[in-house]
Structures are given as C-alpha cells and as structure tokens.
mmJSON file of the N, C-alpha and C atoms, coordinates in Angstrom:
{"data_MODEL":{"atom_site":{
"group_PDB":["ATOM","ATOM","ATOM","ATOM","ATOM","ATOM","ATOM","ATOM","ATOM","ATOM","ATOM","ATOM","ATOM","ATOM","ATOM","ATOM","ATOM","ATOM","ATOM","ATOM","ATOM","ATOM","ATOM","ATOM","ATOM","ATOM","ATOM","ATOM","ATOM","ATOM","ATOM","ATOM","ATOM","ATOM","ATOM","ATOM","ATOM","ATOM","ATOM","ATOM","ATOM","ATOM","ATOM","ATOM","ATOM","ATOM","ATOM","ATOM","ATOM","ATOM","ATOM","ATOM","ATOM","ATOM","ATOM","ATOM","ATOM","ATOM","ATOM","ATOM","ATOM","ATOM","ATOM","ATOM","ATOM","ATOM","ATOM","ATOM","ATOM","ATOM","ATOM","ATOM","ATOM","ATOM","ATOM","ATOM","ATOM","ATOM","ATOM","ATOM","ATOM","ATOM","ATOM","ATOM","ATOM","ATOM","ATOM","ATOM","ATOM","ATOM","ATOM","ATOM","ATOM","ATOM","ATOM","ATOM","ATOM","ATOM","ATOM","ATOM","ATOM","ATOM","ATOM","ATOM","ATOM","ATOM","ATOM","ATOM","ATOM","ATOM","ATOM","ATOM","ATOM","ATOM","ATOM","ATOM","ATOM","ATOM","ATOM","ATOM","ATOM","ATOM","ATOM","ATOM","ATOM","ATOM","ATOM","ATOM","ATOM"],
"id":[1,2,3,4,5,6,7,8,9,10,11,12,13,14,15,16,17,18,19,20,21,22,23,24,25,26,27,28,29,30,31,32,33,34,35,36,37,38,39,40,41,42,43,44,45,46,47,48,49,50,51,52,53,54,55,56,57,58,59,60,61,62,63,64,65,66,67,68,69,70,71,72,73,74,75,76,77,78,79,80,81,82,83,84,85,86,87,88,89,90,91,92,93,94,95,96,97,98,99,100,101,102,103,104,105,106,107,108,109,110,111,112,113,114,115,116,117,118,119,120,121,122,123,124,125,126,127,128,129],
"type_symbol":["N","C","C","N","C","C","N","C","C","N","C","C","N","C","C","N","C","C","N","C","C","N","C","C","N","C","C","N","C","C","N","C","C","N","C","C","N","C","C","N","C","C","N","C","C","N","C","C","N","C","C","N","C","C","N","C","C","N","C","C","N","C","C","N","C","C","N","C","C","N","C","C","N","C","C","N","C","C","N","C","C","N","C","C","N","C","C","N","C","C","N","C","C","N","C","C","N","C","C","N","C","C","N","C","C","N","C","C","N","C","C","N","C","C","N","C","C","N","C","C","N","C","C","N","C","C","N","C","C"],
"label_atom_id":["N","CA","C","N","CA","C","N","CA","C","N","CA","C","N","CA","C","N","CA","C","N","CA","C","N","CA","C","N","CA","C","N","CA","C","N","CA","C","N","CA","C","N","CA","C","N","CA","C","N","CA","C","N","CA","C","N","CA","C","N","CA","C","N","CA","C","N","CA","C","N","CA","C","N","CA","C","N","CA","C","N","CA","C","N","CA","C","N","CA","C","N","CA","C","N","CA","C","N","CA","C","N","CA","C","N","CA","C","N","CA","C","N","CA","C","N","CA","C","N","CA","C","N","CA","C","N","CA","C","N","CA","C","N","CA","C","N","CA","C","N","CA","C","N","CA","C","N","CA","C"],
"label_alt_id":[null,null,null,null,null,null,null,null,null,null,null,null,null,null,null,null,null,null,null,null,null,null,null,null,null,null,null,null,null,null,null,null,null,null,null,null,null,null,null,null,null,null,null,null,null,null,null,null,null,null,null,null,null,null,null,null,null,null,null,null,null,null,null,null,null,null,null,null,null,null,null,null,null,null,null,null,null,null,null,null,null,null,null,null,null,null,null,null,null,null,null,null,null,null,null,null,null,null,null,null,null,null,null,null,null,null,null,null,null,null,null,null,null,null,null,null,null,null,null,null,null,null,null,null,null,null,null,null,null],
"label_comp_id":["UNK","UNK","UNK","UNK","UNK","UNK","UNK","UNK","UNK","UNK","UNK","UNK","UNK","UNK","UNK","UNK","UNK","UNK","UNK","UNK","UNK","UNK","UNK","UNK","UNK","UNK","UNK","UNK","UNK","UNK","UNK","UNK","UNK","UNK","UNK","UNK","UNK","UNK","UNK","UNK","UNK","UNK","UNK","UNK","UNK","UNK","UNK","UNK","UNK","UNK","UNK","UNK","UNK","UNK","UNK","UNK","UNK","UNK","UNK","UNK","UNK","UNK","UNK","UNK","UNK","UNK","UNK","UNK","UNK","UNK","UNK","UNK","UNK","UNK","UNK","UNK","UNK","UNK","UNK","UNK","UNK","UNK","UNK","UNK","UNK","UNK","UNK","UNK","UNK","UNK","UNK","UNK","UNK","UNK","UNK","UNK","UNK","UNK","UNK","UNK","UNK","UNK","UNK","UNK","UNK","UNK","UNK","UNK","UNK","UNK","UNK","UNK","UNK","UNK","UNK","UNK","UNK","UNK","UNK","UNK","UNK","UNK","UNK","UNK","UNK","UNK","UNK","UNK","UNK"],
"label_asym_id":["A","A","A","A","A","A","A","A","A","A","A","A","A","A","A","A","A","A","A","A","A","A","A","A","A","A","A","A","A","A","A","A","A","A","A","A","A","A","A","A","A","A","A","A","A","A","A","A","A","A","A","A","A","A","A","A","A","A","A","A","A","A","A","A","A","A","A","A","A","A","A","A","A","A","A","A","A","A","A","A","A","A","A","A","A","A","A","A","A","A","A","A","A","A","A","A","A","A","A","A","A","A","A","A","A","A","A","A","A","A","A","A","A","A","A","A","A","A","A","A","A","A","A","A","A","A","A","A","A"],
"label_entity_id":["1","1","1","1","1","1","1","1","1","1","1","1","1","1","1","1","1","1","1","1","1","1","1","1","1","1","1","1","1","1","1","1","1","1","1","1","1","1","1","1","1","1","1","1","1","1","1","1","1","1","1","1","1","1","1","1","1","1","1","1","1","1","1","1","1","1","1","1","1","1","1","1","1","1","1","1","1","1","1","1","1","1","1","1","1","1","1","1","1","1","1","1","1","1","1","1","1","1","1","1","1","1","1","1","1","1","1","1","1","1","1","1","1","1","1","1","1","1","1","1","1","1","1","1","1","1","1","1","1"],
"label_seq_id":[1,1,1,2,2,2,3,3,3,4,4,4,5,5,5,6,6,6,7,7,7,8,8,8,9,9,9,10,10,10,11,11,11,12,12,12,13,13,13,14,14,14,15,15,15,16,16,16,17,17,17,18,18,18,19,19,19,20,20,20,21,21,21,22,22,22,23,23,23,24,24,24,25,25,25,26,26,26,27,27,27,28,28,28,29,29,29,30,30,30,31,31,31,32,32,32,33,33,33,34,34,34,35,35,35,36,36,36,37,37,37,38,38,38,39,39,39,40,40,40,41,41,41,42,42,42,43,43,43],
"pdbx_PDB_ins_code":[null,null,null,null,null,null,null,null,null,null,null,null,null,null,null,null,null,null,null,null,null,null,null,null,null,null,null,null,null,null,null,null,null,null,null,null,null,null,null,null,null,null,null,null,null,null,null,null,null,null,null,null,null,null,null,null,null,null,null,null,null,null,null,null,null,null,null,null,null,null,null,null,null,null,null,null,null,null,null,null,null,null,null,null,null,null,null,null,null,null,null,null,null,null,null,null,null,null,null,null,null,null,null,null,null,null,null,null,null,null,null,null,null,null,null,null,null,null,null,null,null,null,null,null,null,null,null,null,null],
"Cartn_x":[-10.387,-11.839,-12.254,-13.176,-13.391,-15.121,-14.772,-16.061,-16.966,-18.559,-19.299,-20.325,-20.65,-21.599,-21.181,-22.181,-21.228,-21.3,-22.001,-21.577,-20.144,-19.574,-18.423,-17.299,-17.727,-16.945,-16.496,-17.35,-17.278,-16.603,-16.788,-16.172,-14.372,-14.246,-12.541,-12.161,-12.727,-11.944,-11.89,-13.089,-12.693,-11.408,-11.636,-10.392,-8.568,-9.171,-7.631,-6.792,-8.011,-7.158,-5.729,-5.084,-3.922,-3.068,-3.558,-3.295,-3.745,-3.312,-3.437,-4.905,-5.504,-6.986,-6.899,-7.222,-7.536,-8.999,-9.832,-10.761,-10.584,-11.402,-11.924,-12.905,-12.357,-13.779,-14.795,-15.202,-16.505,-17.115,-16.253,-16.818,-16.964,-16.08,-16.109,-17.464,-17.809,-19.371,-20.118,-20.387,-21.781,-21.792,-20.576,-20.499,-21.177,-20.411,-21.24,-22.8,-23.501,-24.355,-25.681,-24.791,-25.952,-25.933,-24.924,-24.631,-25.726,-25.641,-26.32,-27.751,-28.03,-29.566,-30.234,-28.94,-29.68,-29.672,-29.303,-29.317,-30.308,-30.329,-31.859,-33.317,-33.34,-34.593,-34.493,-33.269,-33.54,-33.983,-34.229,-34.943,-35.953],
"Cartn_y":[-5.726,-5.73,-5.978,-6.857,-6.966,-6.214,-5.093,-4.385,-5.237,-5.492,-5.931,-5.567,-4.099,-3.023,-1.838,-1.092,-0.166,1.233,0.999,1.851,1.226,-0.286,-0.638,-0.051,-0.487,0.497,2.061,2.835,4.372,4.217,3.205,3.454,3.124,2.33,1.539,2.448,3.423,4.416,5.67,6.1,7.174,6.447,5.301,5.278,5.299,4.719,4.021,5.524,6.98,8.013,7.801,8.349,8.469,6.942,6.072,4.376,3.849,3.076,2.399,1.321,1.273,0.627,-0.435,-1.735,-3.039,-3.49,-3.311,-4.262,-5.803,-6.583,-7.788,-7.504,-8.355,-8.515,-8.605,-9.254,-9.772,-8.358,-7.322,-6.433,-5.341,-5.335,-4.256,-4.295,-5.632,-5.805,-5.215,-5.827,-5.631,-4.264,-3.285,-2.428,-1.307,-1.854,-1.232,-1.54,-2.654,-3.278,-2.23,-2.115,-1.264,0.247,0.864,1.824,2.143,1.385,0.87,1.388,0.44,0.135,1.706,2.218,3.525,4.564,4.489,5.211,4.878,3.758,3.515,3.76,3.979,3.614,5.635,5.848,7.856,8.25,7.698,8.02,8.246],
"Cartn_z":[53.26,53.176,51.727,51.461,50.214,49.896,48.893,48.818,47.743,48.573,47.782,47.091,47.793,47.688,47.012,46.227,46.04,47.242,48.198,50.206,50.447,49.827,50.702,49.569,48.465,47.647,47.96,48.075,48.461,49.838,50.899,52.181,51.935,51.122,50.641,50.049,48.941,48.622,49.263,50.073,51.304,52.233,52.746,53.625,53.031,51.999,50.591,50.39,50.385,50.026,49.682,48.384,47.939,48.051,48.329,48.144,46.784,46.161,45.358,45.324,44.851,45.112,44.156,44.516,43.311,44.482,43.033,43.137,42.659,42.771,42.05,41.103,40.411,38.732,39.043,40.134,40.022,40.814,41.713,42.587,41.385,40.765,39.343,38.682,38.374,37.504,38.184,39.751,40.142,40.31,40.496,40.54,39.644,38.211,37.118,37.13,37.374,37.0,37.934,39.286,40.063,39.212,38.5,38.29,37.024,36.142,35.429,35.627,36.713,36.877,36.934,38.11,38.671,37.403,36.408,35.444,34.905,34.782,33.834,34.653,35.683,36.564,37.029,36.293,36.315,35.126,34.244,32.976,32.712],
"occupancy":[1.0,1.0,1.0,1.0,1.0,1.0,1.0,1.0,1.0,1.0,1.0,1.0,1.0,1.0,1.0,1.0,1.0,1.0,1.0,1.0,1.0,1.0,1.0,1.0,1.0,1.0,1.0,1.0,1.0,1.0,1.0,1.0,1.0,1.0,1.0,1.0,1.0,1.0,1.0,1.0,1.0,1.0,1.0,1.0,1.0,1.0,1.0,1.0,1.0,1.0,1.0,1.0,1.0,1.0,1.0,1.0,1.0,1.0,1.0,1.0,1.0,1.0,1.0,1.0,1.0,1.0,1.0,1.0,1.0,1.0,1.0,1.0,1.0,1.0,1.0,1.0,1.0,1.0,1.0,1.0,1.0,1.0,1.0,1.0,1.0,1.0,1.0,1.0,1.0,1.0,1.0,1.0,1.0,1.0,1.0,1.0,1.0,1.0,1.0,1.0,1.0,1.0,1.0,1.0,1.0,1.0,1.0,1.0,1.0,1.0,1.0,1.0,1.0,1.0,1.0,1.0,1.0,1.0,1.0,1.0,1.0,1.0,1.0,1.0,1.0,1.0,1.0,1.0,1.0],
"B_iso_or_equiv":[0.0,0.0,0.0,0.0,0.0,0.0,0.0,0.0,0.0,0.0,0.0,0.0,0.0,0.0,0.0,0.0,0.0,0.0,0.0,0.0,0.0,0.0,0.0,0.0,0.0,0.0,0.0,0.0,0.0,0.0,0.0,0.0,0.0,0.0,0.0,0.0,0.0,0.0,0.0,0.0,0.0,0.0,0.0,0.0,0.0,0.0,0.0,0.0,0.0,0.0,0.0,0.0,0.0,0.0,0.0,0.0,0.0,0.0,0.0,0.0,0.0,0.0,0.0,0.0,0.0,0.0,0.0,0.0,0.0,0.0,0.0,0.0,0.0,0.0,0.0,0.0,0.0,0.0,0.0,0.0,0.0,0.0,0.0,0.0,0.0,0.0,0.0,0.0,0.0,0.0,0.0,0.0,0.0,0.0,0.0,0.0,0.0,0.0,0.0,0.0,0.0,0.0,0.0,0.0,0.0,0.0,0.0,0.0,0.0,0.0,0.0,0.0,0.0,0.0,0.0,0.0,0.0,0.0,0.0,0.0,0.0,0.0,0.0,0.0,0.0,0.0,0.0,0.0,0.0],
"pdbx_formal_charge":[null,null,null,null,null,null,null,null,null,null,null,null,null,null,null,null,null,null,null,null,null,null,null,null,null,null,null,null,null,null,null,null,null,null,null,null,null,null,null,null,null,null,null,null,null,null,null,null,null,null,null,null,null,null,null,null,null,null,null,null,null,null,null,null,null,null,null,null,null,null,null,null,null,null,null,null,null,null,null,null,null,null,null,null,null,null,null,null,null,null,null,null,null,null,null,null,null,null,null,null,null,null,null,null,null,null,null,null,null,null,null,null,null,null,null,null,null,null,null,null,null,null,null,null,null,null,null,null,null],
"auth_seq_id":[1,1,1,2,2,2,3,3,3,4,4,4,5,5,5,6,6,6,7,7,7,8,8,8,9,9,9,10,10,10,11,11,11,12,12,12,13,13,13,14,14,14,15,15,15,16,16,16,17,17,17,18,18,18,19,19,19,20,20,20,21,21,21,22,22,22,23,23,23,24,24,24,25,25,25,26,26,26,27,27,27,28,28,28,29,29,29,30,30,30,31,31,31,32,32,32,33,33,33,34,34,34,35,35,35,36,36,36,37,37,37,38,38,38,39,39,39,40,40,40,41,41,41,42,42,42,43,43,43],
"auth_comp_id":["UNK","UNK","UNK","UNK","UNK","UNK","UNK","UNK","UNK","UNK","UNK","UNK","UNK","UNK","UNK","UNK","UNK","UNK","UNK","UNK","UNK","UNK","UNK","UNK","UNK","UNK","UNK","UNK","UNK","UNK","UNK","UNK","UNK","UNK","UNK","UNK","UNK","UNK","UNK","UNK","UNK","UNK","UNK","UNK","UNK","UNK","UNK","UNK","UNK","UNK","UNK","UNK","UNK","UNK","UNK","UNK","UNK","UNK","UNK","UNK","UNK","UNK","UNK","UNK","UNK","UNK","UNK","UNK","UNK","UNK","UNK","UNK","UNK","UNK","UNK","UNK","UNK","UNK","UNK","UNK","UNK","UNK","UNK","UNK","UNK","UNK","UNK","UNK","UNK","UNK","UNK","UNK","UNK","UNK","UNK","UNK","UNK","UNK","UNK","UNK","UNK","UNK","UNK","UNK","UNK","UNK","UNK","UNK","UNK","UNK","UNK","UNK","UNK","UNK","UNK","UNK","UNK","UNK","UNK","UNK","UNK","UNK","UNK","UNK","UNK","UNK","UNK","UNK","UNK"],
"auth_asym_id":["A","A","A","A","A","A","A","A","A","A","A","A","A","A","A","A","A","A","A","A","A","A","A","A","A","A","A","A","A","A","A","A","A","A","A","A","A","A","A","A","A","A","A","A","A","A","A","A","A","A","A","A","A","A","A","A","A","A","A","A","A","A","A","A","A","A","A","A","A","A","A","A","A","A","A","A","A","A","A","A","A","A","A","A","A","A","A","A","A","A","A","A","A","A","A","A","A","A","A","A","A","A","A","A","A","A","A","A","A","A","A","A","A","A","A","A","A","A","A","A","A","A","A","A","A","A","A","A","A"],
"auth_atom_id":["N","CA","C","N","CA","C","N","CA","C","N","CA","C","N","CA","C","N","CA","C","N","CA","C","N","CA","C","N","CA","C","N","CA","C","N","CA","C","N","CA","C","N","CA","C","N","CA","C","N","CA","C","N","CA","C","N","CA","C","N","CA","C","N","CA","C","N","CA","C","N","CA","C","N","CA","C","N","CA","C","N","CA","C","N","CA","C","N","CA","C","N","CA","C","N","CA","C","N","CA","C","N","CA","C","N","CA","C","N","CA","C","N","CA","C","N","CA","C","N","CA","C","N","CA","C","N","CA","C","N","CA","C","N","CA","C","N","CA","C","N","CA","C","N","CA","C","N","CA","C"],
"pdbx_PDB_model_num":[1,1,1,1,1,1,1,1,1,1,1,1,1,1,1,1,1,1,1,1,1,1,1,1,1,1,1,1,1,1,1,1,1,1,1,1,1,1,1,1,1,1,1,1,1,1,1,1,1,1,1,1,1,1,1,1,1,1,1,1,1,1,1,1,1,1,1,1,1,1,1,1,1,1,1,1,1,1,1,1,1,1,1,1,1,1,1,1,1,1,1,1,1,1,1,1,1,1,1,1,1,1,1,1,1,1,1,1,1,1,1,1,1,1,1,1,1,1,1,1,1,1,1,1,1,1,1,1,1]
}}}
C-alpha cells in the first residue's frame, strides 16, 4: 500500500506493528508539510 495521507500513514504503521516501515520521499514531505501546516494554523 502506498501511504498518501497522513490517515494512510497512521493506518501502515498501526498494521506494520514491529515490521520494518519504508516510506517514499515524496510520502515523507507531504507528510511533514501537513504536519507543518497543522502546527502553524494551532498558533
């Protein structure tokens, strides 16, 4: 499954438990990028 969200993210590492997890670069950014946002828009 390739996570594009960060809901599909949280669902790949609930199921991955104690597995080894690789994302993709590009899923890593947007990842941060939402992470990001929501930090700034809690300020």
């Amino acid at each position: 499954m390739k996570a594009t969200t960060l809901m599909d993210i949280y669902n790949t590492l609930l199921g991955k438990a104690g597995e080894e997890i690789v994302l993709d670069e590009d899923t890593i950014k947007k990842a941060k990028h939402s992470l990001d946002e929501m930090i700034r828009l809690g300020e």
